[in-house]
Backbone as XML, in Angstrom:
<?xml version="1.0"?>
<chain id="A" units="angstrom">
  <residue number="1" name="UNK">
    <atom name="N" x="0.844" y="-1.184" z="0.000"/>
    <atom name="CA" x="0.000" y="0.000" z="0.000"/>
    <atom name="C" x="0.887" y="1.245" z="0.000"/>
  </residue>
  <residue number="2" name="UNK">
    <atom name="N" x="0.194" y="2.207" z="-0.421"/>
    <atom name="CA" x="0.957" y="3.661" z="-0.741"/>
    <atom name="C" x="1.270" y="3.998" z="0.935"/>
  </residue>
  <residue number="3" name="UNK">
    <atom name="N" x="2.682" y="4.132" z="1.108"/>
    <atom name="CA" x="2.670" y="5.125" z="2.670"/>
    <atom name="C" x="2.405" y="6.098" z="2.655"/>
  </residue>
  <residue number="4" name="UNK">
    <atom name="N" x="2.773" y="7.306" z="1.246"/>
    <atom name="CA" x="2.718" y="8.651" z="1.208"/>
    <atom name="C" x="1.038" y="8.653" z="1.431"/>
  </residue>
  <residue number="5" name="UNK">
    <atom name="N" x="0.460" y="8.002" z="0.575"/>
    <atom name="CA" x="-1.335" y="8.092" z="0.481"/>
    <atom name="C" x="-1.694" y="8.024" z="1.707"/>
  </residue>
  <residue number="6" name="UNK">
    <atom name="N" x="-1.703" y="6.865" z="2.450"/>
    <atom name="CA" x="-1.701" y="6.880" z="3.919"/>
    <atom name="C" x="-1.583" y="7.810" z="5.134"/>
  </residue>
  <residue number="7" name="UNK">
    <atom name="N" x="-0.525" y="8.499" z="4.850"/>
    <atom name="CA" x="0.617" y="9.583" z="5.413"/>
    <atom name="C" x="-0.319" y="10.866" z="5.281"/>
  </residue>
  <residue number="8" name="UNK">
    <atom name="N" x="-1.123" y="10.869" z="4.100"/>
    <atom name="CA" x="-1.735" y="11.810" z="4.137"/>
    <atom name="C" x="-3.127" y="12.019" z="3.980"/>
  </residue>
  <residue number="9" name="UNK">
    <atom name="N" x="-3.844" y="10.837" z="4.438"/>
    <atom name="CA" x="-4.941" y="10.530" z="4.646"/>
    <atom name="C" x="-5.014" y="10.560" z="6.218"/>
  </residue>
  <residue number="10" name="UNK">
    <atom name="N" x="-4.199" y="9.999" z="6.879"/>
    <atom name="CA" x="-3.628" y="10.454" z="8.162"/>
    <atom name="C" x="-3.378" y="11.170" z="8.973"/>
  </residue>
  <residue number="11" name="UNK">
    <atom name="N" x="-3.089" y="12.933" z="8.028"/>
    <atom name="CA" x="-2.490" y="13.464" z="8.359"/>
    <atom name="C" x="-4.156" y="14.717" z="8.314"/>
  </residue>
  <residue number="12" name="UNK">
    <atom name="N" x="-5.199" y="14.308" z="7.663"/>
    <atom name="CA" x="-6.405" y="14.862" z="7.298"/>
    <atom name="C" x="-7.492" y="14.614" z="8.225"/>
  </residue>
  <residue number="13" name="UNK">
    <atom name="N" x="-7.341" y="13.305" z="8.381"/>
    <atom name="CA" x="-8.288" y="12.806" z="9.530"/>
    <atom name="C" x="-7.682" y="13.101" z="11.210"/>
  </residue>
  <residue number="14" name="UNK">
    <atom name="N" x="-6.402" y="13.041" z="11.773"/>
    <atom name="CA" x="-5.596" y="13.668" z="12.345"/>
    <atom name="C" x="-5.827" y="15.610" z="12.495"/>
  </residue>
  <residue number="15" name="UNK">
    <atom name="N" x="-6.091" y="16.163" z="11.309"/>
    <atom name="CA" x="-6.755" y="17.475" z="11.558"/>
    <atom name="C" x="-8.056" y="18.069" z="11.391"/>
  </residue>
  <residue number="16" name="UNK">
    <atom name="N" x="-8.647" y="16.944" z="10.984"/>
    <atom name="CA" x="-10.074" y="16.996" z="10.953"/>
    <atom name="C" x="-10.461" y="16.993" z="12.654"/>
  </residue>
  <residue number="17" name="UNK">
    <atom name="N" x="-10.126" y="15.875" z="13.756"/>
    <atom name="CA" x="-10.110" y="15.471" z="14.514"/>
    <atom name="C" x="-9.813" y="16.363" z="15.364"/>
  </residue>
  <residue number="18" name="UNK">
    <atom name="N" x="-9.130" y="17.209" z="15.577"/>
    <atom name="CA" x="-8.469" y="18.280" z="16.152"/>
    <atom name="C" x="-9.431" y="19.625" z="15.865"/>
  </residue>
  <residue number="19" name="UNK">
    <atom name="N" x="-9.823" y="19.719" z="14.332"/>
    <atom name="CA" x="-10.629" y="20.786" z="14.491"/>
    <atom name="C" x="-12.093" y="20.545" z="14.748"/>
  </residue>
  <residue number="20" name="UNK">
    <atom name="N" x="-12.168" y="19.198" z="15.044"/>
    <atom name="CA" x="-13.778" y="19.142" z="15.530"/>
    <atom name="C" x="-13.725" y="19.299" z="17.347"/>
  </residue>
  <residue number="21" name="UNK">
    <atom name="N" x="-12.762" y="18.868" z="18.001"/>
    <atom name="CA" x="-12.513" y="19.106" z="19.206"/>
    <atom name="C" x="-12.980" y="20.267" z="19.382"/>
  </residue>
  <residue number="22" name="UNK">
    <atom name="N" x="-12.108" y="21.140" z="18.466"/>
    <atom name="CA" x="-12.299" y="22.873" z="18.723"/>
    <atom name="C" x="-14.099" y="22.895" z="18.296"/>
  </residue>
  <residue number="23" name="UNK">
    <atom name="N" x="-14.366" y="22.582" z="17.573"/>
    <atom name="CA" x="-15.710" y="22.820" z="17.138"/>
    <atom name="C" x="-16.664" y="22.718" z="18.704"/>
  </residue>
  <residue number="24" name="UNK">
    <atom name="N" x="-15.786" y="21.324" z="18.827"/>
    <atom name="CA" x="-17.009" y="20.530" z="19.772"/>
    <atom name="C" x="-17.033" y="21.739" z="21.173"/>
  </residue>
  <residue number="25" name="UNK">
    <atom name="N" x="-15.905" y="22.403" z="21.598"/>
    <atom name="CA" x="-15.489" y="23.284" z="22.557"/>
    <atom name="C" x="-16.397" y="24.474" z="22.819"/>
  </residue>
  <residue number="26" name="UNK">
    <atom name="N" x="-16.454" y="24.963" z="21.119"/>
    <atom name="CA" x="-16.679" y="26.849" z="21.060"/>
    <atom name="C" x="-17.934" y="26.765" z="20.512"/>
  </residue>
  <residue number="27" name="UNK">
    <atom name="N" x="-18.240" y="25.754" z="20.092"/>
    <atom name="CA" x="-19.760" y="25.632" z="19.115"/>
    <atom name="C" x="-20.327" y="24.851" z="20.016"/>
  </residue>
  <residue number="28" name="UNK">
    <atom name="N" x="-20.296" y="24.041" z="20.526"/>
    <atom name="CA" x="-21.083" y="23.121" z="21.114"/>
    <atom name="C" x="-20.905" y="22.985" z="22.987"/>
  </residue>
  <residue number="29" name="UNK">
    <atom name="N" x="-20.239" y="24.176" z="23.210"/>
    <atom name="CA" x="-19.966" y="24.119" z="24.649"/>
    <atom name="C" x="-19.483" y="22.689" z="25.266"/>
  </residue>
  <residue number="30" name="UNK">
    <atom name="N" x="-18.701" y="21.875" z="24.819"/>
    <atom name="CA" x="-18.252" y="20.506" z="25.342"/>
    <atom name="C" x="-19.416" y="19.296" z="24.952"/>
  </residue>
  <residue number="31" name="UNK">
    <atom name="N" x="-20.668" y="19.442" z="24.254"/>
    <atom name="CA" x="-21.685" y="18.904" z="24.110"/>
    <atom name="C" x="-21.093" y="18.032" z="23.203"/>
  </residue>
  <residue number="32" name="UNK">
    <atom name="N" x="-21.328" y="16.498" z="23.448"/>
    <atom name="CA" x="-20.898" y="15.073" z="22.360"/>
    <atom name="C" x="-21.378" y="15.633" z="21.077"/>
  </residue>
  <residue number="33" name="UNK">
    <atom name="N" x="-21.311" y="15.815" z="19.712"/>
    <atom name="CA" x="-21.885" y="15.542" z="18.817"/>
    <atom name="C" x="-21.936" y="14.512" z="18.436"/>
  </residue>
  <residue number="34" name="UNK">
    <atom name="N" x="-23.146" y="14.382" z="18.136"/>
    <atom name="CA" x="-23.721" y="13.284" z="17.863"/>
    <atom name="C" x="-23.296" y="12.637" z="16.341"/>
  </residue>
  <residue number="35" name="UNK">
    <atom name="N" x="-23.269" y="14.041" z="15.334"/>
    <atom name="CA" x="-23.317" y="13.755" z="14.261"/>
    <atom name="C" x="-21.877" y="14.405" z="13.532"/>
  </residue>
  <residue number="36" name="UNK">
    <atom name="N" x="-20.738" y="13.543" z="14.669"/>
    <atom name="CA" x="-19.511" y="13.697" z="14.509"/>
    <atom name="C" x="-18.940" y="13.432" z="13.041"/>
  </residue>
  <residue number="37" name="UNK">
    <atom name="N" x="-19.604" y="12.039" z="12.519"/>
    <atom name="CA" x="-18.980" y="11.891" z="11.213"/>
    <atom name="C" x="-19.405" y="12.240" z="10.100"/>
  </residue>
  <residue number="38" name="UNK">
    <atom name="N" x="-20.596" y="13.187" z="10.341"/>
    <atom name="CA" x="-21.015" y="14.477" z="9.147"/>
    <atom name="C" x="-20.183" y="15.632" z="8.879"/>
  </residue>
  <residue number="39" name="UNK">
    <atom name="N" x="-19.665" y="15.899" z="10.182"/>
    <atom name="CA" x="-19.056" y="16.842" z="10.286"/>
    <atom name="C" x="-17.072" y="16.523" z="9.723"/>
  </residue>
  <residue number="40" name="UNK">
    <atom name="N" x="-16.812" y="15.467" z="10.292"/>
    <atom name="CA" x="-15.955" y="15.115" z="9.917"/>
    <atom name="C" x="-16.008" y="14.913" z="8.239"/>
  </residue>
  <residue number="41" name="UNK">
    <atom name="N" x="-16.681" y="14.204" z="7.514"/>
    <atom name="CA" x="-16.488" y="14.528" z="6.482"/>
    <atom name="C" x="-16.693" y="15.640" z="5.499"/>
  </residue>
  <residue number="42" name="UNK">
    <atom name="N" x="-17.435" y="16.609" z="6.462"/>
    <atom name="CA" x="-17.370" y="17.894" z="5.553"/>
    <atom name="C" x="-16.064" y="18.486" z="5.329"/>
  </residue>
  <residue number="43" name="UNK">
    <atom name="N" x="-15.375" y="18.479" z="6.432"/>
    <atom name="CA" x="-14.316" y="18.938" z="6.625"/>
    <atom name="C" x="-12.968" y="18.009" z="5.667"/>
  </residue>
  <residue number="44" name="UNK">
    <atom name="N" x="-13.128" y="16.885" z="5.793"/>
    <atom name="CA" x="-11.954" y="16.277" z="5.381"/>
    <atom name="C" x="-12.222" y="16.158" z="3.408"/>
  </residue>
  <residue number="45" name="UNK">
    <atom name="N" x="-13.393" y="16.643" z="3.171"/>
    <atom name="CA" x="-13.566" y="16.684" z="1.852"/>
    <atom name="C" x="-13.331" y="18.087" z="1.484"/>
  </residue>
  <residue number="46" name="UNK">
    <atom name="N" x="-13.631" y="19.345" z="2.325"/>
    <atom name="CA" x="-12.836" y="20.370" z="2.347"/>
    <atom name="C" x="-11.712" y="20.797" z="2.249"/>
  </residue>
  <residue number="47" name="UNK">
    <atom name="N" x="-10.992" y="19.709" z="2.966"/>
    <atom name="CA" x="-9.066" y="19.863" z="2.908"/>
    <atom name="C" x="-8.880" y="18.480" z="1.818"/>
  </residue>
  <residue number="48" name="UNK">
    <atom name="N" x="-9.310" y="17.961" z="1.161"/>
    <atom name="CA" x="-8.646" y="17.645" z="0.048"/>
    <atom name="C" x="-8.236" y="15.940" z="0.396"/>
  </residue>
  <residue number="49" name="UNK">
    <atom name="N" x="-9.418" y="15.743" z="0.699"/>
    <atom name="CA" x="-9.299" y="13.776" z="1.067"/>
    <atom name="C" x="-9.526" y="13.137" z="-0.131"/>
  </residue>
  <residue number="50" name="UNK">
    <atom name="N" x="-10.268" y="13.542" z="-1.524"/>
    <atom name="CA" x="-10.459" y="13.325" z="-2.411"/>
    <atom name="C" x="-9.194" y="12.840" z="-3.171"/>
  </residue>
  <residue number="51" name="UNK">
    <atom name="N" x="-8.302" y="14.196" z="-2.931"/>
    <atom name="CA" x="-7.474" y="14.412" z="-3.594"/>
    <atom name="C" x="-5.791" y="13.279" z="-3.413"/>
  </residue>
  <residue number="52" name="UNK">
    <atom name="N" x="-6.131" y="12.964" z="-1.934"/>
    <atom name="CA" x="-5.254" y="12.044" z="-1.370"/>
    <atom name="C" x="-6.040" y="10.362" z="-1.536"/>
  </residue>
  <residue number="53" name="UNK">
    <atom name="N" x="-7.042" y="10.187" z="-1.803"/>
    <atom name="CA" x="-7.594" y="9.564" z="-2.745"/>
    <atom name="C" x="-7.238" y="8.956" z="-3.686"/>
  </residue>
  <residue number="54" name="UNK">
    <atom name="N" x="-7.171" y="9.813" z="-4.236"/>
    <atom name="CA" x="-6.982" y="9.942" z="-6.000"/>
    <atom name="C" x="-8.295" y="9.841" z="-6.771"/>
  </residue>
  <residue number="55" name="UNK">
    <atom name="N" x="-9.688" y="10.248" z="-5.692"/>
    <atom name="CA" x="-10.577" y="9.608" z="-6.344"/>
    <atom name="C" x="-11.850" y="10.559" z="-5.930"/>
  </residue>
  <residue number="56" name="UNK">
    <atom name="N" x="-12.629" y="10.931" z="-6.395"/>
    <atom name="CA" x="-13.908" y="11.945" z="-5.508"/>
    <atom name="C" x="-14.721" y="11.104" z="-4.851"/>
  </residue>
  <residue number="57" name="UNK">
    <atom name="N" x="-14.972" y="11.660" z="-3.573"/>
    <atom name="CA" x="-15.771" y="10.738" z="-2.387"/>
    <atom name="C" x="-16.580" y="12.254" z="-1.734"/>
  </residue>
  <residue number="58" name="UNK">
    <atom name="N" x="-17.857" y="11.655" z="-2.189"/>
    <atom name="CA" x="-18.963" y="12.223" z="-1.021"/>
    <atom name="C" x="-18.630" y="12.129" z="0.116"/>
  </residue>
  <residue number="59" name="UNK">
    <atom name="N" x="-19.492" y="13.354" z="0.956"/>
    <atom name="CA" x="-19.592" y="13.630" z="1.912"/>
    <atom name="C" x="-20.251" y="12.191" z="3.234"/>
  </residue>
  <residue number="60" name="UNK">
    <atom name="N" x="-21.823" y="11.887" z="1.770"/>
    <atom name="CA" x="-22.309" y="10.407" z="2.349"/>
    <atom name="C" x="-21.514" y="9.669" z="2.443"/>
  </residue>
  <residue number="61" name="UNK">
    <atom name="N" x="-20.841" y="9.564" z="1.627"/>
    <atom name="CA" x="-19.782" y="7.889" z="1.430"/>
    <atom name="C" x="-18.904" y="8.315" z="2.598"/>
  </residue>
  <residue number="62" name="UNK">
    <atom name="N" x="-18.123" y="9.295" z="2.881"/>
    <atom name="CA" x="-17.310" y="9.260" z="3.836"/>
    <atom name="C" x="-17.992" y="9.298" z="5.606"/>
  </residue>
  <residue number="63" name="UNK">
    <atom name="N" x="-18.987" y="10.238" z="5.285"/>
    <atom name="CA" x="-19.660" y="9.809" z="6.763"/>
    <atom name="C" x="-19.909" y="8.993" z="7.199"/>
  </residue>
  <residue number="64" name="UNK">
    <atom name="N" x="-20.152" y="7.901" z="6.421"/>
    <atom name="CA" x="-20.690" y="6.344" z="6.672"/>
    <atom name="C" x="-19.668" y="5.351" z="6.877"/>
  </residue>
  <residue number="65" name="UNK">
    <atom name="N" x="-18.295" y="5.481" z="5.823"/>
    <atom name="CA" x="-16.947" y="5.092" z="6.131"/>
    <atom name="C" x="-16.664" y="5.130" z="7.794"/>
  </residue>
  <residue number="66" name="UNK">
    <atom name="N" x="-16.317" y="6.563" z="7.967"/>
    <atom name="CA" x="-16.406" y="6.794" z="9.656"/>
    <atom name="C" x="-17.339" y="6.456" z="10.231"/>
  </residue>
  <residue number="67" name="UNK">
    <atom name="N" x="-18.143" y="6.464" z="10.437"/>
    <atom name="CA" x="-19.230" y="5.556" z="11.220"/>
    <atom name="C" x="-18.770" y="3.845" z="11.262"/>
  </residue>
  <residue number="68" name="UNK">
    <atom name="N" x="-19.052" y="3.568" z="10.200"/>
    <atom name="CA" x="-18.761" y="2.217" z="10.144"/>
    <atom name="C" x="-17.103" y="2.002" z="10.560"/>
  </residue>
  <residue number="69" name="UNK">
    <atom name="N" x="-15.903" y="2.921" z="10.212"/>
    <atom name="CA" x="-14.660" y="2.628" z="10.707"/>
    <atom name="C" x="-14.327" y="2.870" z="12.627"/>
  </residue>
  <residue number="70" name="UNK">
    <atom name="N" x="-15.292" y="3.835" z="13.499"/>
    <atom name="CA" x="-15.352" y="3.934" z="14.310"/>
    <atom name="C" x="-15.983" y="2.777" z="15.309"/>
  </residue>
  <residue number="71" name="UNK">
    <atom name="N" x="-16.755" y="1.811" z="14.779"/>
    <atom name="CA" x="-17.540" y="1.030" z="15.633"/>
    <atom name="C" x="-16.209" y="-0.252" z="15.782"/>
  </residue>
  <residue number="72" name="UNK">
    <atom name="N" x="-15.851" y="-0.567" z="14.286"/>
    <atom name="CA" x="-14.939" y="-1.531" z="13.891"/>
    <atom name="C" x="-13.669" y="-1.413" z="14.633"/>
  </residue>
  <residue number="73" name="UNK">
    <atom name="N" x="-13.241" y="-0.020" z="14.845"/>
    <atom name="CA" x="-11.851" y="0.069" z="15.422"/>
    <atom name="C" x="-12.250" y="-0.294" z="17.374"/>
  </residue>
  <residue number="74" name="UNK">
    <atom name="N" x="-13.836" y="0.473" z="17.784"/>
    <atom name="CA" x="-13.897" y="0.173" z="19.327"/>
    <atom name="C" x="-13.919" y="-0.756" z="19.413"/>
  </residue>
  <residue number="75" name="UNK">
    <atom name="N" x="-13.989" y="-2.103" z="18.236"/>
    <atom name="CA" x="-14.825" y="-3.626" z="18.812"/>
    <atom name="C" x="-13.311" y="-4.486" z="18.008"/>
  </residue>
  <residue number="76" name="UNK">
    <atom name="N" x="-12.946" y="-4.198" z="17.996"/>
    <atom name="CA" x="-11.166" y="-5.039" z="17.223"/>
    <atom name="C" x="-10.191" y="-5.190" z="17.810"/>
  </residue>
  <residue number="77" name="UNK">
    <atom name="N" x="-9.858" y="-3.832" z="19.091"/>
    <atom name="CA" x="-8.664" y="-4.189" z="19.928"/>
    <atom name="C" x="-9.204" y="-3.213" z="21.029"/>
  </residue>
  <residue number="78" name="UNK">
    <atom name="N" x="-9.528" y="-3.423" z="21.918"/>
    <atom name="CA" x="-10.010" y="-2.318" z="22.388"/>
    <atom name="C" x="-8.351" y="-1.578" z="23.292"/>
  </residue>
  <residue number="79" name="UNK">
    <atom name="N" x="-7.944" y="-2.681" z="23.105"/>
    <atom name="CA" x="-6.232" y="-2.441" z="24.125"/>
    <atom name="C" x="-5.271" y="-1.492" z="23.107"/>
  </residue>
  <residue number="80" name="UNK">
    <atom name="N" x="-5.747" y="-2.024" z="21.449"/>
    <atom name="CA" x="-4.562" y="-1.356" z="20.761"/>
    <atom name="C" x="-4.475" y="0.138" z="21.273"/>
  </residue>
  <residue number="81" name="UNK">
    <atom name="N" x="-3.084" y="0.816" z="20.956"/>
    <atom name="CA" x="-2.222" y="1.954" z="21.176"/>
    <atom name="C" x="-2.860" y="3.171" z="19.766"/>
  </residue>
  <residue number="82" name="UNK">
    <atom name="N" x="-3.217" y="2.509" z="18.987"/>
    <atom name="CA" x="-3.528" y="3.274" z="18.036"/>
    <atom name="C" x="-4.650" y="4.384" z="17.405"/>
  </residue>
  <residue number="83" name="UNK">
    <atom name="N" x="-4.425" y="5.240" z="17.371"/>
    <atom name="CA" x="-5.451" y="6.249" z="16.818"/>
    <atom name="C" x="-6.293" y="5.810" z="15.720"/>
  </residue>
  <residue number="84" name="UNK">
    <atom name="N" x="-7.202" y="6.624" z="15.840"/>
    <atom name="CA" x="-8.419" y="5.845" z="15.105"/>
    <atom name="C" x="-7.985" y="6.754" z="13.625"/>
  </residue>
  <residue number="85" name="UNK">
    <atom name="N" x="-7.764" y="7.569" z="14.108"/>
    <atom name="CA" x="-6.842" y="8.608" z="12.577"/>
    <atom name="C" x="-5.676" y="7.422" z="11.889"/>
  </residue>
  <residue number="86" name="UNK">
    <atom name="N" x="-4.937" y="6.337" z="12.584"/>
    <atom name="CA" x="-3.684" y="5.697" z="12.310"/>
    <atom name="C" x="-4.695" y="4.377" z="11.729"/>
  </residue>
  <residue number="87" name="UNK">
    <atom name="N" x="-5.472" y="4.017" z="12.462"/>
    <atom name="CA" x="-6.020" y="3.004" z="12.355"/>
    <atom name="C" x="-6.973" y="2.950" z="11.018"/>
  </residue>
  <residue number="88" name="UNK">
    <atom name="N" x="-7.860" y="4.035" z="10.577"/>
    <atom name="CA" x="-8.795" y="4.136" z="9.409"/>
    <atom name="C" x="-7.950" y="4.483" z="8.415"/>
  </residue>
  <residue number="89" name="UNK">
    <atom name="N" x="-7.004" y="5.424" z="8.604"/>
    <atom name="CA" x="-5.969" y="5.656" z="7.475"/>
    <atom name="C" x="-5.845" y="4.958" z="6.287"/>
  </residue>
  <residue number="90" name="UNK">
    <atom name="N" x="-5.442" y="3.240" z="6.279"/>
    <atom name="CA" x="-4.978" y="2.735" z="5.863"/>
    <atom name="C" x="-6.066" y="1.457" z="5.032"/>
  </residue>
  <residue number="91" name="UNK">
    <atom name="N" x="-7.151" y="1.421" z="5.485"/>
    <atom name="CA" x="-8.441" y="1.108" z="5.781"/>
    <atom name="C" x="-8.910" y="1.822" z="4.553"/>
  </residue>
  <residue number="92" name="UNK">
    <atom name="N" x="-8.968" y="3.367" z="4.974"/>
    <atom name="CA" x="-9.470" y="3.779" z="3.516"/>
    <atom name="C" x="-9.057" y="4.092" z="2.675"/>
  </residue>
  <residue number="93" name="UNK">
    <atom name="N" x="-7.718" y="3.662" z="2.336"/>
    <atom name="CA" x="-6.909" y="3.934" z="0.975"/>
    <atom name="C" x="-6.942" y="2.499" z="0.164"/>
  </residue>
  <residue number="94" name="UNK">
    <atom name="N" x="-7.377" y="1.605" z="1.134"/>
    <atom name="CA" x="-8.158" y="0.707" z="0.612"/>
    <atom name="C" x="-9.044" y="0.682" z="-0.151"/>
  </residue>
  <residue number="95" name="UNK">
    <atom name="N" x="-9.845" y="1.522" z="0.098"/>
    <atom name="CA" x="-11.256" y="1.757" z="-1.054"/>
    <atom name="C" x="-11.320" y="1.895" z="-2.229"/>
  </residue>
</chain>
């Protein structure tokens, strides 16, 4: 598999992740969103996930990716060390 692709699929979901924190902080007063991986993929199709891709991906297709990559990563290791940014990375360059 591509590392660079990875590396920077990684490196998107990694700041997607970071700016939803902030979201979740100043917009949502600390409140869970619920509808974390809408948001996440607005954003990561914003900064150019397509493009690290190599391929155009909806907003649907990726929200659902995360959804479905978030349940898979809590129920697979729950011990692993790894970020769910490290962990889907590689997962969806698969696609």
């Amino acid at each position: 598999m591509d590392t660079e692709r990875i590396a920077a699929l990684q490196a998107i979901l990694a700041q997607a992740e970071s700016a939803h924190g902030d979201y979740e902080a100043a917009e949502l007063h600390g409140v869970y969103d619920q509808a974390w991986a809408t948001w996440y993929a607005v954003y990561a199709v914003d900064h150019g996930i397509g493009d690290a891709l190599g391929r155009t991906v909806t907003v649907e297709e990726l929200a659902a990716f995360f959804t479905s990559s978030w349940q898979e990563h809590a129920t697979s290791d729950p011990d692993s060390s790894a970020t769910w940014a490290a962990w889907t990375a590689p997962r969806l360059a698969a696609t």
